[in-house]
C-alpha positions in Angstrom: -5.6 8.8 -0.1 -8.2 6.6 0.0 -10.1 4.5 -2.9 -12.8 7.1 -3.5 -10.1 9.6 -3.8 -8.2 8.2 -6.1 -11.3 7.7 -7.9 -11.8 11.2 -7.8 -8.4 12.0 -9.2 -8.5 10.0 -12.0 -12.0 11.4 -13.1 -10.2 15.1 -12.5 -7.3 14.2 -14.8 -9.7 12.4 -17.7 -13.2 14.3 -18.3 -13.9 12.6 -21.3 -14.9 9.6 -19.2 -17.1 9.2 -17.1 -16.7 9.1 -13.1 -18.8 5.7 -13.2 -16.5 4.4 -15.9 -13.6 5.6 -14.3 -14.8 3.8 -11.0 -15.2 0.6 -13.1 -11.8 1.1 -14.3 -9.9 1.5 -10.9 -11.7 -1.1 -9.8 -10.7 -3.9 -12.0 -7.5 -3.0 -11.8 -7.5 -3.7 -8.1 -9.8 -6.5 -8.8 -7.0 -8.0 -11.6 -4.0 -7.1 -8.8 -5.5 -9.2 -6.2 -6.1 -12.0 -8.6 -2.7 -12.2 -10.0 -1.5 -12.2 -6.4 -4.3 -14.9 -5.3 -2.3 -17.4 -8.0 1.3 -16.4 -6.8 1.9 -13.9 -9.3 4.8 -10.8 -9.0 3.4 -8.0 -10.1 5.7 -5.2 -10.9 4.9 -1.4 -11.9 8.1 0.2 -13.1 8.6 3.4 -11.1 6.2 2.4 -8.4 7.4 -0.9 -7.0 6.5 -4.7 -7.2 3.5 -6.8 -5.1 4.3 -10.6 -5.1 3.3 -13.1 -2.3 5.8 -14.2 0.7 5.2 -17.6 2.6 5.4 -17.1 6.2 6.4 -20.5 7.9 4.4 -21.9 10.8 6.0 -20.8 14.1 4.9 -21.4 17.8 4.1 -17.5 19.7 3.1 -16.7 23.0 -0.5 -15.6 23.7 0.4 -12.2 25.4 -2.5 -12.3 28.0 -1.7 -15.6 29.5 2.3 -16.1 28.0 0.6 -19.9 26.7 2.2 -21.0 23.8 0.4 -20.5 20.4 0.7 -22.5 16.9 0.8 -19.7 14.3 -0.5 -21.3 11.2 1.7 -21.1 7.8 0.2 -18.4 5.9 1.0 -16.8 2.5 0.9 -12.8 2.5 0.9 -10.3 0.2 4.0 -7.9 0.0 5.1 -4.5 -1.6 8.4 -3.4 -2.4 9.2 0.1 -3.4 10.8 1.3 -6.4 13.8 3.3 -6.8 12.0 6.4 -8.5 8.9 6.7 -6.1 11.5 5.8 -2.9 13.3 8.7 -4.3 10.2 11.6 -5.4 9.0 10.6 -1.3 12.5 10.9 -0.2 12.7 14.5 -2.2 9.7 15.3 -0.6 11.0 15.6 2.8 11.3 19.3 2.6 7.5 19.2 2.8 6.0 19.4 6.9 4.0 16.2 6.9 0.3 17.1 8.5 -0.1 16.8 12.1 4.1 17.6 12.2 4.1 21.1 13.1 6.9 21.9 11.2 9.6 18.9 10.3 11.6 16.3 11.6 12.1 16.8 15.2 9.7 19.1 15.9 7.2 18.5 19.0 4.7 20.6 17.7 3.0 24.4 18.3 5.2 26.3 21.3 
């Protein structure tokens, strides 16, 4: 699912407002997400999961065309853990033949 999509659902589930307002809507809740996350804020959505921000420490890597050695920079990074219900309704869910799957787990495909 994509942004516009989700859009698109949530002006399908409420006709009484607008697809612009709607927009407007999803998008500052996004907007308010990112910012809570941009000042080290957790942010948790009880049967979703939680966003908060995880510091990754400076480490030295390899550069894989050459095998040099690389300074990787500190950085902080946003992160998502899933809750127990939705870990559990996508778990359920596994009956379902993802697309592209041809039929479940294991399966190589068509023939």
């Amino acid at each position: 699912m994509t942004k516009s999509g989700l859009i698109e659902a949530v002006a399908d589930r409420t006709p009484h407002i607008s697809k612009k307002d709607t927009e407007i809507v999803v998008n500052t809740i996004f907007e308010s997400m990112a910012e809570a996350l941009k000042h080290g804020e957790r942010i948790e959505i009880r049967g979703f999961g939680s966003f908060q921000v995880k510091i990754r420490e400076a480490r030295e890597g390899r550069n894989p065309k050459t095998g040099e050695p690389v300074h990787i920079a500190a950085k902080r990074t946003p992160f998502f853990k899933v809750g127990k219900e939705l870990k559990e309704m996508v778990d359920h869910a596994s009956q379902i033949p993802l697309p592209g799957n041809g039929g479940g787990a294991g399966s190589d495909g068509p023939g």
